[in-house]
C-alpha positions as CSV (number, residue, x, y, z in Angstrom):
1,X,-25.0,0.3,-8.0
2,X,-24.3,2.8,-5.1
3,X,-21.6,4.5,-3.7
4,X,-20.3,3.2,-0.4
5,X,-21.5,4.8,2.7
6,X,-19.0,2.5,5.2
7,X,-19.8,3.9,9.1
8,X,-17.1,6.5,10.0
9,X,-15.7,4.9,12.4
10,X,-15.2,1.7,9.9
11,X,-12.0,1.3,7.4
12,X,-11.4,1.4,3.9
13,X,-12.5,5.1,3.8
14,X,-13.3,6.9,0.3
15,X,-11.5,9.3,-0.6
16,X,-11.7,10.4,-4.5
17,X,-8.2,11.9,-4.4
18,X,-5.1,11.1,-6.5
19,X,-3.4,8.4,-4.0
20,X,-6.7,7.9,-2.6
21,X,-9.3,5.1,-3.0
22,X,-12.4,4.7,-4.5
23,X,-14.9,2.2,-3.3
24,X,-18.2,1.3,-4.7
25,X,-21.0,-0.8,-2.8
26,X,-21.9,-4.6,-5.0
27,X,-25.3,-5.5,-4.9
28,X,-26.1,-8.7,-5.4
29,X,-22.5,-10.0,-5.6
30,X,-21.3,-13.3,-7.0
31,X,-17.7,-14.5,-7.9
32,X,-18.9,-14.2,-11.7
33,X,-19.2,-10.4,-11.2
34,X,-15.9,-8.2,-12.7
35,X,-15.8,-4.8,-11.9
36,X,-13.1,-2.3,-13.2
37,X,-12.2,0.8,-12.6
38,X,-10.5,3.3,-15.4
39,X,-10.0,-0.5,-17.0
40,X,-8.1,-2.0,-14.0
41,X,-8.9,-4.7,-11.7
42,X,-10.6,-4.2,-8.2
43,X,-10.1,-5.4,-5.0
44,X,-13.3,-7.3,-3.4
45,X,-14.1,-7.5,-0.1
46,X,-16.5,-7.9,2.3
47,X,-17.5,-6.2,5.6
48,X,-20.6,-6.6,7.6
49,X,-22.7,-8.9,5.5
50,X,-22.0,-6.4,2.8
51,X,-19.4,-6.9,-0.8
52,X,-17.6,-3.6,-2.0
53,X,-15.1,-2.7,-4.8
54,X,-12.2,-1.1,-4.1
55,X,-9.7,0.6,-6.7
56,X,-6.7,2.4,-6.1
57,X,-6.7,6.1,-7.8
58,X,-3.0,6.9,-8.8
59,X,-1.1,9.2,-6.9
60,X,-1.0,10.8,-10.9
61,X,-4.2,10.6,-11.6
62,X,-5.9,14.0,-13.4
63,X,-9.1,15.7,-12.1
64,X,-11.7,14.5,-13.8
65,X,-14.6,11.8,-14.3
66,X,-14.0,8.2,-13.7
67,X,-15.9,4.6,-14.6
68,X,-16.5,1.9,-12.3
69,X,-17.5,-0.7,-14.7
70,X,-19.5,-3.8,-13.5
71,X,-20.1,-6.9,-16.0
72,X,-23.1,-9.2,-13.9
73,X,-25.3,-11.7,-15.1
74,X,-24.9,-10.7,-19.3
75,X,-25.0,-6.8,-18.4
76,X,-22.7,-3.8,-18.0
77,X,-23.4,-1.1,-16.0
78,X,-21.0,2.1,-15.4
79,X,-21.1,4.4,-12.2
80,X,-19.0,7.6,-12.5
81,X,-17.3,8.5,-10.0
82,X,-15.8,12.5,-9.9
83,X,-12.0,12.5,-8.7
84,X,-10.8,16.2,-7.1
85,X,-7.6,17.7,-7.5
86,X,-5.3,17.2,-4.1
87,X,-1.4,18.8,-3.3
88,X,0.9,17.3,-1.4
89,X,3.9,19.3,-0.2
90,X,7.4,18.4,-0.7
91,X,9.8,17.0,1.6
92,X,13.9,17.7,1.4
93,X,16.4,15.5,2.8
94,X,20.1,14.8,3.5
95,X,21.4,11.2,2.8
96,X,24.6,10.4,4.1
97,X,25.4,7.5,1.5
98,X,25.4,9.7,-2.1
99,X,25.4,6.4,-3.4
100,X,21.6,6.0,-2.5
101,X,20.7,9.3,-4.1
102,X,23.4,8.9,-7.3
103,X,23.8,4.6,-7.6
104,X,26.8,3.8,-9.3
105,X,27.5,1.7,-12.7
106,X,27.3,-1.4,-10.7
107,X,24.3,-0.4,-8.5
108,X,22.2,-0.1,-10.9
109,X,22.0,-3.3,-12.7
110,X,21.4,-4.4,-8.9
111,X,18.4,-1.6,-9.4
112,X,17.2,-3.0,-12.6
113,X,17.0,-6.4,-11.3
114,X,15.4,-5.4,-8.4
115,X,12.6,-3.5,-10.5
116,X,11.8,-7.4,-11.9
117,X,11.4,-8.7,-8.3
118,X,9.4,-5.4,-7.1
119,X,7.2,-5.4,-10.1
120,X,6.5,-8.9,-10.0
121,X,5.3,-8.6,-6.3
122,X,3.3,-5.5,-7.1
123,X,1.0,-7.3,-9.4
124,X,0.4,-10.3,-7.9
125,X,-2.9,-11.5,-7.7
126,X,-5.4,-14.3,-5.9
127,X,-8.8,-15.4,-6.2
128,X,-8.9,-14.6,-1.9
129,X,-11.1,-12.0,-0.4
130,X,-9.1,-9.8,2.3
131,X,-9.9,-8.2,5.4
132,X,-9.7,-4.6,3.8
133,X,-9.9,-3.2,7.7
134,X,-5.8,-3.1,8.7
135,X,-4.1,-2.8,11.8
136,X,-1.3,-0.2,12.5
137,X,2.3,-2.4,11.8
138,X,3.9,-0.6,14.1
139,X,3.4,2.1,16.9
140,X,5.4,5.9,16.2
141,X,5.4,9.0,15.0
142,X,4.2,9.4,11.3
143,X,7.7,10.7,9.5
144,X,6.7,11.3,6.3
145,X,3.2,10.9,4.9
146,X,1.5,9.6,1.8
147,X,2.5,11.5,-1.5
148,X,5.5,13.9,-0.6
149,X,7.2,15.2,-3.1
150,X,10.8,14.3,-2.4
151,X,14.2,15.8,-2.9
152,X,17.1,13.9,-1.6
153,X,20.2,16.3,-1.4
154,X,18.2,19.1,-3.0
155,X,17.6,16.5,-6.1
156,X,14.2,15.6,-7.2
157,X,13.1,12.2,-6.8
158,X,9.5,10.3,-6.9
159,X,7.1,11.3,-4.6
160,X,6.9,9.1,-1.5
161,X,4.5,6.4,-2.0
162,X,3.5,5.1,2.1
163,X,3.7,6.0,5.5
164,X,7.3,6.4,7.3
165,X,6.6,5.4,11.0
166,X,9.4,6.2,13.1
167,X,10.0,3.7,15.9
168,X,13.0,2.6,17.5
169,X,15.5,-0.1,15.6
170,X,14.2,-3.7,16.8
171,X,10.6,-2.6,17.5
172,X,8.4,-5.6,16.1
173,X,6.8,-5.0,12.7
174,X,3.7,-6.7,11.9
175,X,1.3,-7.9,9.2
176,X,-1.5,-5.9,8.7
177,X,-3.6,-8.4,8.0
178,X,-3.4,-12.2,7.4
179,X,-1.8,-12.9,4.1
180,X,0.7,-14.9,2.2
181,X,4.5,-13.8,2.2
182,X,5.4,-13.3,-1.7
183,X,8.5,-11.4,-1.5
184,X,11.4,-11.0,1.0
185,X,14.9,-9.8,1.1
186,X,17.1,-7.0,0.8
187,X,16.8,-4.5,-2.1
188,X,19.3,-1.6,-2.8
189,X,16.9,1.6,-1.7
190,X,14.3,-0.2,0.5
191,X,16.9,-2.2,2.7
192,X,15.2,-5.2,4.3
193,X,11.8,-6.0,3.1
194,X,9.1,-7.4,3.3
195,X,5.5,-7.6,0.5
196,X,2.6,-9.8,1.7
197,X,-0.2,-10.5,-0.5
198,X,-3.7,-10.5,1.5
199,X,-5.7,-11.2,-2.0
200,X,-7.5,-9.5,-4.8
201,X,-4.7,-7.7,-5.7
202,X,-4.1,-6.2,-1.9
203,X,-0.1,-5.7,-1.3
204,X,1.0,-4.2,1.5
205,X,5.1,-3.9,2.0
206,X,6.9,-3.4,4.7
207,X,10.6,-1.5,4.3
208,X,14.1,-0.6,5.7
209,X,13.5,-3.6,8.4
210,X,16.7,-4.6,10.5
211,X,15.7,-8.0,10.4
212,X,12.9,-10.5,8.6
213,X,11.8,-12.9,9.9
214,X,9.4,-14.6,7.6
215,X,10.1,-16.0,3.8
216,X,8.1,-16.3,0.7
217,X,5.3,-18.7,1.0
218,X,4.8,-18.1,4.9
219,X,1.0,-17.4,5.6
220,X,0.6,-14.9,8.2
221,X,-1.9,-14.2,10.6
222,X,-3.0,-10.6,11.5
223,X,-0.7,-9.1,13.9
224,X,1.6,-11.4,13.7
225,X,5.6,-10.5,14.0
226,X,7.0,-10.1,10.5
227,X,10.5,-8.5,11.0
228,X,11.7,-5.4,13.0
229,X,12.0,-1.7,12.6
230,X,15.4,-0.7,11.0
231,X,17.3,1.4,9.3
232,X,18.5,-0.1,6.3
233,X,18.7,1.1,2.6
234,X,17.7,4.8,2.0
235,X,17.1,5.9,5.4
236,X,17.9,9.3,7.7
237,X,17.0,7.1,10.8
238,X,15.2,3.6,12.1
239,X,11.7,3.8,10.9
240,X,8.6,1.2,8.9
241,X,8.2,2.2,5.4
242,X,4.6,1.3,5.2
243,X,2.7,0.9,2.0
244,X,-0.4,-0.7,0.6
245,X,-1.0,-1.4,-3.2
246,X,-4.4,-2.3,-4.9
247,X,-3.5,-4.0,-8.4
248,X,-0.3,-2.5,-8.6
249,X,-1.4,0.8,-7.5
250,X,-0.2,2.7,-4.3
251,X,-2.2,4.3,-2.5
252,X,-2.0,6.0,0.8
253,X,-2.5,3.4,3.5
254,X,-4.2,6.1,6.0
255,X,-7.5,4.9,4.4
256,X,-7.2,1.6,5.2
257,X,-6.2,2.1,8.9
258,X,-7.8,2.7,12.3
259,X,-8.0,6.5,13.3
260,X,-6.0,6.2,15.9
261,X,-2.8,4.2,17.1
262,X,-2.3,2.0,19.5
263,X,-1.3,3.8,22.7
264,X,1.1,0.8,22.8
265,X,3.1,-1.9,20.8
266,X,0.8,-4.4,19.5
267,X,0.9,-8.3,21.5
């Protein structure tokens, strides 16, 4: 097994980072191949005639030496891959509503049963292969990037975990890719939202939406109008929280997206 040497211009991109991706060409695929990575489930998929692996590496993930793990036809066989340290700044922010950055009593039980919903989403998983190549869901200025550490009124909180793309409030969102709706509704920090399951363990969520307008169960086509841009939840303005999940890890969604935006909104 080799490493994956995709064309530059093509998406997924490698990028052995924490909150990067790690992908590994599959020679002689079948469905009865398993492949892991640090012991977790990839994501399979194909582009140009070709099968690849794809794991997420977490955003806390340590320097260090890491094991692709393929189980084919009676046989294991390992690949290392070598992950490299990466920084991210920090971010500071002002939130209006101190209830978003300190939740009251009440708030968070609405918080814990949230977590149930969000976790459940996160690791959902089916048997279909996506289209790992994903268009932008939205057209704006990038916000906040990937991996931020965050402070909301000078108090630390997790590190940012997608893309903020700032558009303005009503601009259509869409799905990334075609996939199944398996979550939608309104959740105390991410407002409005949206998760869509495009298989193998390939989530990608959409937040802070003024609107949805698709339910669980809905099967989505590529492109196709999901909700709109909003500002709803724990927001400073109307933007698309944006994030992409392999197996319940996040990852930052720039690898998975075309180098450039589209000068204009997608039709």
């Amino acid at each position: 097994m080799m490493m994956a040497s995709l064309t530059s211009a093509a998406a997924p991109e490698q990028a052995l980072v924490p909150g990067g991706i790690a992908i590994m060409d599959l020679k002689n695929y079948t469905p009865e191949t398993h492949i892991t990575f640090d012991g977790r489930k990839t994501t399979i998929f194909k582009q140009d005639e070709a099968w690849y692996a794809l794991a997420a590496i977490p955003l806390k993930a340590k320097p260090g030496t890491y094991d692709f793990k393929i189980q084919q036809d009676d046989s294991t066989r390992v690949s290392k891959v070598e992950v490299r340290d990466k920084k991210y700044q920090e971010q500071r922010l002002t939130i209006k509503n101190k209830r978003k950055v300190n939740p009251s009593e009440q708030d968070m039980q609405r918080i814990t049963s949230e977590r149930v919903l969000k976790r459940a989403a996160k690791n959902h998983w089916s048997d279909t292969y996506p289209d790992a190549d994903l268009i932008w869901p939205v057209s704006g200025e990038i916000s906040s990037i990937y991996g931020l550490r965050r402070f909301f009124n000078e108090q630390e909180r997790n590190p940012h975990n997608g893309l903020d793309i700032a558009a303005p409030e009503g601009t259509d969102v869409r799905a990334a890719a075609d996939g199944t709706v398996i979550e939608a509704g309104d959740f105390f920090f991410s407002g409005n939202m949206v998760y869509i399951d495009h298989g193998q363990g390939l989530i990608s969520l959409y937040a802070h939406l003024s609107r949805i307008d698709v339910k669980p169960g809905d099967v989505l086509r590529r492109g196709e109008i999901l909700g709109a841009v909003g500002q709803t939840g724990r927001v400073t303005g109307a933007h698309l929280h944006f994030a992409v999940m392999s197996n319940g890890v996040l990852f930052d969604p720039i690898y998975l997206l075309p180098k450039q935006q589209p000068t204009a909104q997608l039709q």
